[in-house]
OpenMM code with the backbone's topology and positions (N, CA, C; nanometers):
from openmm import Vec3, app, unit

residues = "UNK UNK UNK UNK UNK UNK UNK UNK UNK UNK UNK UNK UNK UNK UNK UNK UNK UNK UNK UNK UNK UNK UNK UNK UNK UNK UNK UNK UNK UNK UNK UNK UNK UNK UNK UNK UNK UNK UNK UNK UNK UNK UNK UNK UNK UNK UNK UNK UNK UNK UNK UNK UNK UNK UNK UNK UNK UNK UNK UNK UNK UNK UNK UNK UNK UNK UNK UNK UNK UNK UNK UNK UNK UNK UNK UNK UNK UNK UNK UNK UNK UNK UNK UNK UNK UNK UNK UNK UNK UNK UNK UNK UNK UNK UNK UNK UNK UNK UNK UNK UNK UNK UNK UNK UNK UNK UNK UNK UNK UNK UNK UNK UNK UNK UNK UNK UNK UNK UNK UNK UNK UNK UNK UNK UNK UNK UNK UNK UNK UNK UNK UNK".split()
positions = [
    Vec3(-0.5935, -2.0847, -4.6476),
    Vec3(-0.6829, -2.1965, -4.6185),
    Vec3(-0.6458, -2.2617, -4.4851),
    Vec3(-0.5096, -2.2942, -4.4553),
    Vec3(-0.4732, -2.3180, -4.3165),
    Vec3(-0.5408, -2.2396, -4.2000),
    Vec3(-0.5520, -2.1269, -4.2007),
    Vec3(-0.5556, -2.0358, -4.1662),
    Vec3(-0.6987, -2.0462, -4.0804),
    Vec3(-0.7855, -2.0518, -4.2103),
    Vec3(-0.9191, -2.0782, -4.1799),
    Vec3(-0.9683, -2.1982, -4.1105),
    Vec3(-0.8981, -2.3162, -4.1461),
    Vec3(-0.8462, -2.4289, -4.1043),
    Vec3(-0.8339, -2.4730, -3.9166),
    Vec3(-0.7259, -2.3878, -3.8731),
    Vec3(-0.6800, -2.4226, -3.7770),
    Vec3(-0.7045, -2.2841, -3.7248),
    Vec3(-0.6680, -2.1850, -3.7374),
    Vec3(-0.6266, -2.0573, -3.7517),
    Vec3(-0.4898, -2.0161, -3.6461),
    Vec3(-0.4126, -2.0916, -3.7483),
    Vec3(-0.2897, -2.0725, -3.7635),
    Vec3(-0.1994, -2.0133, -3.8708),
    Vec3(-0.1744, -1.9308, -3.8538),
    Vec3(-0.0538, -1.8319, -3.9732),
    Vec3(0.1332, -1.9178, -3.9454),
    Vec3(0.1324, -1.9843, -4.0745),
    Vec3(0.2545, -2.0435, -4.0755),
    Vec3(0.3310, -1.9651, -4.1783),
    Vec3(0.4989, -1.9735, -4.1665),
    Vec3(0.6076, -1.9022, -4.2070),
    Vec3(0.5772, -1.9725, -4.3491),
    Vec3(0.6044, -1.9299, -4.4195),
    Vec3(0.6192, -1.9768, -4.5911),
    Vec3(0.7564, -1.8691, -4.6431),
    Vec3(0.8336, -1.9672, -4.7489),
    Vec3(0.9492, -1.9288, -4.8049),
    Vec3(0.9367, -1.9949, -4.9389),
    Vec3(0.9946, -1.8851, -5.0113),
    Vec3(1.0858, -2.0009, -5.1585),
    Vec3(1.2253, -2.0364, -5.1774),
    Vec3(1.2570, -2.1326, -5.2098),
    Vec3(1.3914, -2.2085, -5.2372),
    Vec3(1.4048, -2.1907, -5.3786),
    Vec3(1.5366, -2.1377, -5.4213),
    Vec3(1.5616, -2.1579, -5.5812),
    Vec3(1.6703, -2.2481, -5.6092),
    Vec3(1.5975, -2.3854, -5.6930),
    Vec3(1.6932, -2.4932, -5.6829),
    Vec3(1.7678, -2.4662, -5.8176),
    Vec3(1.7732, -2.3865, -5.8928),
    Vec3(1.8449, -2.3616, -6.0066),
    Vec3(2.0299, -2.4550, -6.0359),
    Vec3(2.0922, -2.3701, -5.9096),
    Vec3(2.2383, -2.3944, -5.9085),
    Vec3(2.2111, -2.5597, -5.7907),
    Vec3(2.1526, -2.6009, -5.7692),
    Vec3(2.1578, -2.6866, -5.7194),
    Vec3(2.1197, -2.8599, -5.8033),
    Vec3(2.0902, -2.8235, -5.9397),
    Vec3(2.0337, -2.8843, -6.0049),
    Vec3(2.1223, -2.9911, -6.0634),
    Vec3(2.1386, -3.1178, -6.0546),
    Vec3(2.2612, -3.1936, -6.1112),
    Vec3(2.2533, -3.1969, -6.2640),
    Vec3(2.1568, -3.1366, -6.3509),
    Vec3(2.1281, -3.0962, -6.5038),
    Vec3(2.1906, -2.9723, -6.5495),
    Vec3(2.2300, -2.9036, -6.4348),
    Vec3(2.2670, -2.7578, -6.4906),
    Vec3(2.3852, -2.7498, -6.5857),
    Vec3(2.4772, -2.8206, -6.6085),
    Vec3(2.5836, -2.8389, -6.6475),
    Vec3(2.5692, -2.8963, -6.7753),
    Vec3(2.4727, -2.9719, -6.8197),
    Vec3(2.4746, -3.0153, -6.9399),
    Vec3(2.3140, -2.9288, -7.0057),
    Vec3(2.2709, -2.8694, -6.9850),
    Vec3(2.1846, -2.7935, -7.0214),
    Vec3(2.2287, -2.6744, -7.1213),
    Vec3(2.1905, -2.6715, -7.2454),
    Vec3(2.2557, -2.5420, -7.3570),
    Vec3(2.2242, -2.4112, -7.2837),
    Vec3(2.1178, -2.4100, -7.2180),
    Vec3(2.0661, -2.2643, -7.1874),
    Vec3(2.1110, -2.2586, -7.0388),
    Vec3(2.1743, -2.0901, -7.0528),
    Vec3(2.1902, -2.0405, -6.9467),
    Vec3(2.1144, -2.0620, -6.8389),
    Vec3(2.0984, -2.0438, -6.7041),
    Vec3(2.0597, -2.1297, -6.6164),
    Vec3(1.9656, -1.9121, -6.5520),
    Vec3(1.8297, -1.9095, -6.5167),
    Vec3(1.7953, -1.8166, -6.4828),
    Vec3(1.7647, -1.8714, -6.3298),
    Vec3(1.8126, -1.7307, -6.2621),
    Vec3(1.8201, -1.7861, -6.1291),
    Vec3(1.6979, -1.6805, -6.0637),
    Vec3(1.6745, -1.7558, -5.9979),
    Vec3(1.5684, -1.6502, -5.8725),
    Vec3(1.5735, -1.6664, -5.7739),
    Vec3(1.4979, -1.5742, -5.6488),
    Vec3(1.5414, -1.5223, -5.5275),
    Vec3(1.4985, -1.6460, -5.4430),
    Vec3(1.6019, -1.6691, -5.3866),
    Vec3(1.5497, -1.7953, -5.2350),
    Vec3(1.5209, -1.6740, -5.1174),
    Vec3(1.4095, -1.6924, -5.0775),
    Vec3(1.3496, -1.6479, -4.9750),
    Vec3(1.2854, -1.6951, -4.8424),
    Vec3(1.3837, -1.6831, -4.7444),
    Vec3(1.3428, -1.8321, -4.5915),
    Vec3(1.3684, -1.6945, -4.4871),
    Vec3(1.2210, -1.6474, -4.4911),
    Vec3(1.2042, -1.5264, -4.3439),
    Vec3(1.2324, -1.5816, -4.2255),
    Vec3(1.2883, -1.7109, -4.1991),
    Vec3(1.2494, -1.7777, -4.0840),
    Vec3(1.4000, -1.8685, -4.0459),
    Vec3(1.4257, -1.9457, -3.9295),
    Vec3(1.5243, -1.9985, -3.9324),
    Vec3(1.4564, -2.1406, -3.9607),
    Vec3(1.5256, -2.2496, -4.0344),
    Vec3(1.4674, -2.3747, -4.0682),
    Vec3(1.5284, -2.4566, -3.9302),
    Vec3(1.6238, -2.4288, -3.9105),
    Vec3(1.7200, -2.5284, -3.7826),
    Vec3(1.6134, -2.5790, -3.6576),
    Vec3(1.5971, -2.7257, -3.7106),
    Vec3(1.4654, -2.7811, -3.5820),
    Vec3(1.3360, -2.7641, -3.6144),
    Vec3(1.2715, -2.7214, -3.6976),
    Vec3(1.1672, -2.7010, -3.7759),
    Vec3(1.0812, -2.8047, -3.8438),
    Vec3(0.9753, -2.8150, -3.8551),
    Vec3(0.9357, -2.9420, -3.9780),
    Vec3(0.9458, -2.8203, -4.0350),
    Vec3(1.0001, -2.8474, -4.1909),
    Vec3(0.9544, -2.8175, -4.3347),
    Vec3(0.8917, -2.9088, -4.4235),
    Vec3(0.7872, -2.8341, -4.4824),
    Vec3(0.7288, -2.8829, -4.5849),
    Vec3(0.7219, -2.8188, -4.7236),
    Vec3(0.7902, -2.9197, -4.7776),
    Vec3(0.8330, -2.8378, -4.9358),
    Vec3(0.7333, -2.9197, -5.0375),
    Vec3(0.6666, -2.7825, -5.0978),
    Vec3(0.5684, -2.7908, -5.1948),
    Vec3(0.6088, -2.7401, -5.3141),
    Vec3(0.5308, -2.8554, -5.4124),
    Vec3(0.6029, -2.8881, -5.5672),
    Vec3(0.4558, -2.8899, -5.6283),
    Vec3(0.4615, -2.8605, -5.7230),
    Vec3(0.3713, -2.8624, -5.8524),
    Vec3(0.2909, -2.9851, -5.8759),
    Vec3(0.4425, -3.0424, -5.9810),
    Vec3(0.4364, -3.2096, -5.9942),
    Vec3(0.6026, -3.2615, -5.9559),
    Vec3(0.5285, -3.3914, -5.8704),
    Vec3(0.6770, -3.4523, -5.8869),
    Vec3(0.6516, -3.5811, -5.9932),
    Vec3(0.8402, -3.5854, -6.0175),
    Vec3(0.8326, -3.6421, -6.1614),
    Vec3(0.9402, -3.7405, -6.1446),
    Vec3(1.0816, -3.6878, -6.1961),
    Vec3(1.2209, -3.8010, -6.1278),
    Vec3(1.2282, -3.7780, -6.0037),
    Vec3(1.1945, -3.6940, -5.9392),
    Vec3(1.2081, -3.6549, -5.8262),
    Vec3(1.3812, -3.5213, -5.8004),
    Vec3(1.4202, -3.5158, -5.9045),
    Vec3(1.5183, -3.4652, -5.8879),
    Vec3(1.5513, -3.3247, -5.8266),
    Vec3(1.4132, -3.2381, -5.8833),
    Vec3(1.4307, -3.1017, -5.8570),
    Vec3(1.3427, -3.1251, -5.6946),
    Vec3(1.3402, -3.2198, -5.6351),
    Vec3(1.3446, -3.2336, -5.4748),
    Vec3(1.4648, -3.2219, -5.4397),
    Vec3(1.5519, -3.2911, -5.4956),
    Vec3(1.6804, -3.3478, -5.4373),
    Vec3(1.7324, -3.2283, -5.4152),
    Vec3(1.7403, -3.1432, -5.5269),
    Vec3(1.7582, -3.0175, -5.5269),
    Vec3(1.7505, -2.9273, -5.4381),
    Vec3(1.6457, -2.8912, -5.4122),
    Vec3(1.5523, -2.8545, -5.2770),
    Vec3(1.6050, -2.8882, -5.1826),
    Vec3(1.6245, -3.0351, -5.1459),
    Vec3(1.6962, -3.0534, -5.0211),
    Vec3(1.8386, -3.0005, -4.9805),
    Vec3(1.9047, -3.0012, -5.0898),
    Vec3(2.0615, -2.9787, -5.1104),
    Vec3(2.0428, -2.8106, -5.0511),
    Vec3(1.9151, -2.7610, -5.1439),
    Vec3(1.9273, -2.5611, -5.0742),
    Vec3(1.9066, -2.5739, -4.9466),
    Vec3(1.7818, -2.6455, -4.9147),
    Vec3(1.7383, -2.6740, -4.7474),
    Vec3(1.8676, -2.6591, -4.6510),
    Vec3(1.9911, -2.7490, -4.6926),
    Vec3(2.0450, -2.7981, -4.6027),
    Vec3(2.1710, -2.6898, -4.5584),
    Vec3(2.1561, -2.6396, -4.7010),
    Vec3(2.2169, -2.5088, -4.6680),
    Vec3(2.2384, -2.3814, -4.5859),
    Vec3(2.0672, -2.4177, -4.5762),
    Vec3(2.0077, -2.3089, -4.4722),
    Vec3(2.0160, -2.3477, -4.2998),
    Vec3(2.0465, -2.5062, -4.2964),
    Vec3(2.0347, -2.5177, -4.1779),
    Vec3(1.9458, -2.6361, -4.1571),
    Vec3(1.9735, -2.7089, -4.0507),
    Vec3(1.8802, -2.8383, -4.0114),
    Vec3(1.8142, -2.9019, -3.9395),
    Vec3(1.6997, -2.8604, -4.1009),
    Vec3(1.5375, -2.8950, -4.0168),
    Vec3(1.5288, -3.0388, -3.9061),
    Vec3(1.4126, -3.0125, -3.8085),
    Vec3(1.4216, -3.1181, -3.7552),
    Vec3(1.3417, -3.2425, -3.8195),
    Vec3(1.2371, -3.2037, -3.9438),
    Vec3(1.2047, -3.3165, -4.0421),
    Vec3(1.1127, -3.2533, -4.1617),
    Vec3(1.1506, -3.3018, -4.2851),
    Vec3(1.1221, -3.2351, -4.3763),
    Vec3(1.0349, -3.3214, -4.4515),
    Vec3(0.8917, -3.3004, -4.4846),
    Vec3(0.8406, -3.3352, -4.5695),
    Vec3(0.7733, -3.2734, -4.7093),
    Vec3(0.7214, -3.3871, -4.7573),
    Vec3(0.7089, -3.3504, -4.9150),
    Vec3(0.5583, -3.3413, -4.9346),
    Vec3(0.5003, -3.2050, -4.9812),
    Vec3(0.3721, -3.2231, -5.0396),
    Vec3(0.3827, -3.1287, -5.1733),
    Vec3(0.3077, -3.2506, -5.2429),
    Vec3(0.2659, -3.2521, -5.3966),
    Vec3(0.1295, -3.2315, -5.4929),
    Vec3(0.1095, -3.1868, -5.5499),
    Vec3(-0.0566, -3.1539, -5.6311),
    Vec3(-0.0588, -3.2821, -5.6856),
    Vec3(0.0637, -3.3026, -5.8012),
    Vec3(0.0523, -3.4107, -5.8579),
    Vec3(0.1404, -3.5074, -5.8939),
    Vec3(0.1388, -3.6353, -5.8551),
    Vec3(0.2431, -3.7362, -5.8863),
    Vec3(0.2715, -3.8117, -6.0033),
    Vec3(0.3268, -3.7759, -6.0700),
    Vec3(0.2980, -3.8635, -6.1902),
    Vec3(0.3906, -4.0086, -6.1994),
    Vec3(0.4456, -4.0499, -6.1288),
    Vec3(0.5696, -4.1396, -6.1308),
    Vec3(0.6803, -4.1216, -6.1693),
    Vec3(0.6902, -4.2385, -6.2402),
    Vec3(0.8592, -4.2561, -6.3328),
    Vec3(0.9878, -4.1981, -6.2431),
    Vec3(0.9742, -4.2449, -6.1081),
    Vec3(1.0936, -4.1745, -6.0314),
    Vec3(1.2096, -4.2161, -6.0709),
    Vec3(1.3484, -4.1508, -6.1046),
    Vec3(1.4646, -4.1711, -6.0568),
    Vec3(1.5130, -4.1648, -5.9627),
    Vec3(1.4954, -4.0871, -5.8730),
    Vec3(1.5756, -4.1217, -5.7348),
    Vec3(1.4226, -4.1501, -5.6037),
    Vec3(1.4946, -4.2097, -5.5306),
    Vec3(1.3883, -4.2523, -5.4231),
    Vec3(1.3436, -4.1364, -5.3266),
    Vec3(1.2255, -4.0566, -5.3978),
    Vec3(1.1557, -4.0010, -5.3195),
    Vec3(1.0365, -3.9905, -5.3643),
    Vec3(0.9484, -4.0059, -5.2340),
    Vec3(0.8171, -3.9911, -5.2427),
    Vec3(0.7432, -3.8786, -5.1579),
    Vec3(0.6528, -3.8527, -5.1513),
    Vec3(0.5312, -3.7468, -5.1024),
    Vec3(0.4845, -3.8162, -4.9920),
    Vec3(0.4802, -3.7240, -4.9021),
    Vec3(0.4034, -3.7506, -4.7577),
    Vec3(0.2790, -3.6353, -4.7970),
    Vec3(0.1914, -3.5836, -4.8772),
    Vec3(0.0940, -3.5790, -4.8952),
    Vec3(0.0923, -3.4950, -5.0306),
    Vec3(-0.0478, -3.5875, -5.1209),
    Vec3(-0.0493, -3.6208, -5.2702),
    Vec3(-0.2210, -3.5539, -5.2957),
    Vec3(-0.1788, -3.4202, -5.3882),
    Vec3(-0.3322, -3.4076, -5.4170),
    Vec3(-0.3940, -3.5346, -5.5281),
    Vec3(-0.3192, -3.5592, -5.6282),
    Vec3(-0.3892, -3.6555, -5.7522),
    Vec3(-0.2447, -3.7116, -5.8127),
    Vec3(-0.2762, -3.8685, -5.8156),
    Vec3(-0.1732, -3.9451, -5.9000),
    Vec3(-0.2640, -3.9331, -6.0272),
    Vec3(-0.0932, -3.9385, -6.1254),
    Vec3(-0.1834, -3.9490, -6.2606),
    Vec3(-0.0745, -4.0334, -6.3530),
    Vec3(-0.0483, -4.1276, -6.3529),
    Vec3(0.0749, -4.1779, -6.3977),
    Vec3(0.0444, -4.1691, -6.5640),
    Vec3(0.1652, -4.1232, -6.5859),
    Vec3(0.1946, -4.0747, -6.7187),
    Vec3(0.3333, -4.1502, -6.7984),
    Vec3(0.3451, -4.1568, -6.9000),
    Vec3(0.4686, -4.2190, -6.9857),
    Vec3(0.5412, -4.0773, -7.0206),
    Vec3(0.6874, -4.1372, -7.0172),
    Vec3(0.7792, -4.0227, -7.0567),
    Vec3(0.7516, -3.9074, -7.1630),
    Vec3(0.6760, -3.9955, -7.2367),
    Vec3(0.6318, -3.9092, -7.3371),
    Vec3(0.5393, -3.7928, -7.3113),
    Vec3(0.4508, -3.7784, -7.2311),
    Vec3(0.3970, -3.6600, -7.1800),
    Vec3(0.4644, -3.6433, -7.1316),
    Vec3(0.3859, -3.5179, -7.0994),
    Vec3(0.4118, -3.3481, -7.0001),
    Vec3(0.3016, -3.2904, -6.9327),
    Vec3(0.2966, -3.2798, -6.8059),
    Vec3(0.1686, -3.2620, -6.7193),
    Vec3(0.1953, -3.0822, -6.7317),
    Vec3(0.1195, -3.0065, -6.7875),
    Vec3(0.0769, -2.8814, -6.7700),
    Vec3(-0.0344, -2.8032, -6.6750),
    Vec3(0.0163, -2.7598, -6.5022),
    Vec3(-0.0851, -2.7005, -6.4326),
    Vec3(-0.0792, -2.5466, -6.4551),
    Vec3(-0.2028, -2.5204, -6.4062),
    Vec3(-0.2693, -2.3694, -6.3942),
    Vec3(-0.3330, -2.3824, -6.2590),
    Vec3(-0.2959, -2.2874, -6.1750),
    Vec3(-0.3387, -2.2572, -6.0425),
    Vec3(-0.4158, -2.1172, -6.0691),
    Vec3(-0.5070, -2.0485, -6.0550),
    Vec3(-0.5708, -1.9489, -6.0221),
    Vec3(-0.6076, -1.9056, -5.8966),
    Vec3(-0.4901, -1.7926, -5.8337),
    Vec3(-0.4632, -1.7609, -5.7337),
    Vec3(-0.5942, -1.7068, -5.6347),
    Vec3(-0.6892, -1.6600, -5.7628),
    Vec3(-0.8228, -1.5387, -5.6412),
    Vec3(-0.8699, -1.7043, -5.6344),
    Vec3(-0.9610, -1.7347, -5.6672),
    Vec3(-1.0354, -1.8632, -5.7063),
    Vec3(-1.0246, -1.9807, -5.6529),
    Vec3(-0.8735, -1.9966, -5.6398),
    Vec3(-0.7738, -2.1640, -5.6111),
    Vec3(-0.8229, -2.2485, -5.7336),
    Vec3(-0.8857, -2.2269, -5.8417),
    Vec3(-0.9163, -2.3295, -5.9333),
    Vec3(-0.8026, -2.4004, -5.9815),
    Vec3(-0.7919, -2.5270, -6.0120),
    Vec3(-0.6502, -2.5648, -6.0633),
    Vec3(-0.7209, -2.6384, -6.1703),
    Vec3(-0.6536, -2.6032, -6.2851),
    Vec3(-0.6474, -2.6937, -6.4634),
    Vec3(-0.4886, -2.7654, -6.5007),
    Vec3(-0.5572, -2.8761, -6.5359),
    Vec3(-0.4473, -3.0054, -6.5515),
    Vec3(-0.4559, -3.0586, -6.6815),
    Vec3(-0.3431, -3.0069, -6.7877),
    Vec3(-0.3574, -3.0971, -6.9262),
    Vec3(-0.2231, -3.1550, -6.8998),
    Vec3(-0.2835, -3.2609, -7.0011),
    Vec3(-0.1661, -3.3722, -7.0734),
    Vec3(-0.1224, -3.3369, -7.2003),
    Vec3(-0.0457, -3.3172, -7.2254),
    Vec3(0.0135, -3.2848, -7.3594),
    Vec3(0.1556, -3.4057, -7.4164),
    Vec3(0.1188, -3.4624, -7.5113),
    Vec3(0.1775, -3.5634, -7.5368),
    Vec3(0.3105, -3.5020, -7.6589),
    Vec3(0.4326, -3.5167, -7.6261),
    Vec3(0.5328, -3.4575, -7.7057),
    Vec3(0.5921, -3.5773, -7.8256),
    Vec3(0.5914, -3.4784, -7.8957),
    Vec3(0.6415, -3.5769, -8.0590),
    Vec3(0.7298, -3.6609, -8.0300),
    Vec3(0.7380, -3.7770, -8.1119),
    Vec3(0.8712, -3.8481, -8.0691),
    Vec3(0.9548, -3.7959, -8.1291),
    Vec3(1.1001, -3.8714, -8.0896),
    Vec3(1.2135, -3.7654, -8.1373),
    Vec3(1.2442, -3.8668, -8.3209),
    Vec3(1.3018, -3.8148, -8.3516),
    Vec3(1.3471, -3.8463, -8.4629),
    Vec3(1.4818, -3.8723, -8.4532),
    Vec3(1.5827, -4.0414, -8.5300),
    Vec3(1.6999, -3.9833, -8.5469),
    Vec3(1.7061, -4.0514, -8.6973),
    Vec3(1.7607, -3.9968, -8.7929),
    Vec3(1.8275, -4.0194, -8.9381),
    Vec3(1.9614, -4.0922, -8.9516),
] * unit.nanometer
topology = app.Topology()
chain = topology.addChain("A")
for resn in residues:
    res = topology.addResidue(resn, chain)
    for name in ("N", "CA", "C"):
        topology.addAtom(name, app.Element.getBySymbol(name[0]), res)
């Protein structure tokens, strides 16, 4: 869509924030890792790191921690489909497809359809917990 856009072909990569995650450690389940992939050098670069939904913001933080690994960008911003709030740490989106503020108790479920670009957005509201 850029492409068509401007017609400009920009570098795209994935980051795997897995081991970077400050949850990994108290999490029961083994931690599945996948391939970080950056064809490009980031050093002096804008990056723009794209997320699903942001939520505590944590698995940014994350992100940044791999980013920095790789080398340093000359400014990194954040674009998001969907914001739902409830941040824990202070970060926000420098560009937001749809706020949808939600209570802890949901769970925002997307579907992207890659030929199409259609995107589907449920709310699914999780049981409360129980304690005895």
């Amino acid at each position: 869509r850029i492409y068509d856009l401007k017609q400009a072909r920009l570098p795209v990569g994935t980051i795997d924030t897995t081991l970077y995650r400050d949850d990994v450690s108290v999490s029961s389940r083994r931690p599945v890792l996948c391939l970080t992939r950056i064809p490009f050098t980031v050093t002096g670069k804008r990056i723009i790191l794209v997320d699903d939904v942001l939520y505590t913001g944590r698995t940014i933080r994350a992100a940044l921690d791999a980013l920095m690994d790789l080398g340093r960008p000359g400014i990194v911003q954040l674009a998001v489909l969907i914001d739902r709030g409830c941040r824990e740490l202070p970060i926000q989106a420098d560009y937001v497809g749809r706020v949808i503020n939600t209570p802890p108790r949901e769970t925002i479920k997307l579907s992207i359809d890659e030929e199409s670009g259609e995107c589907q957005v449920w709310l699914v509201e999780e049981p409360a917990s129980r304690t005895w």
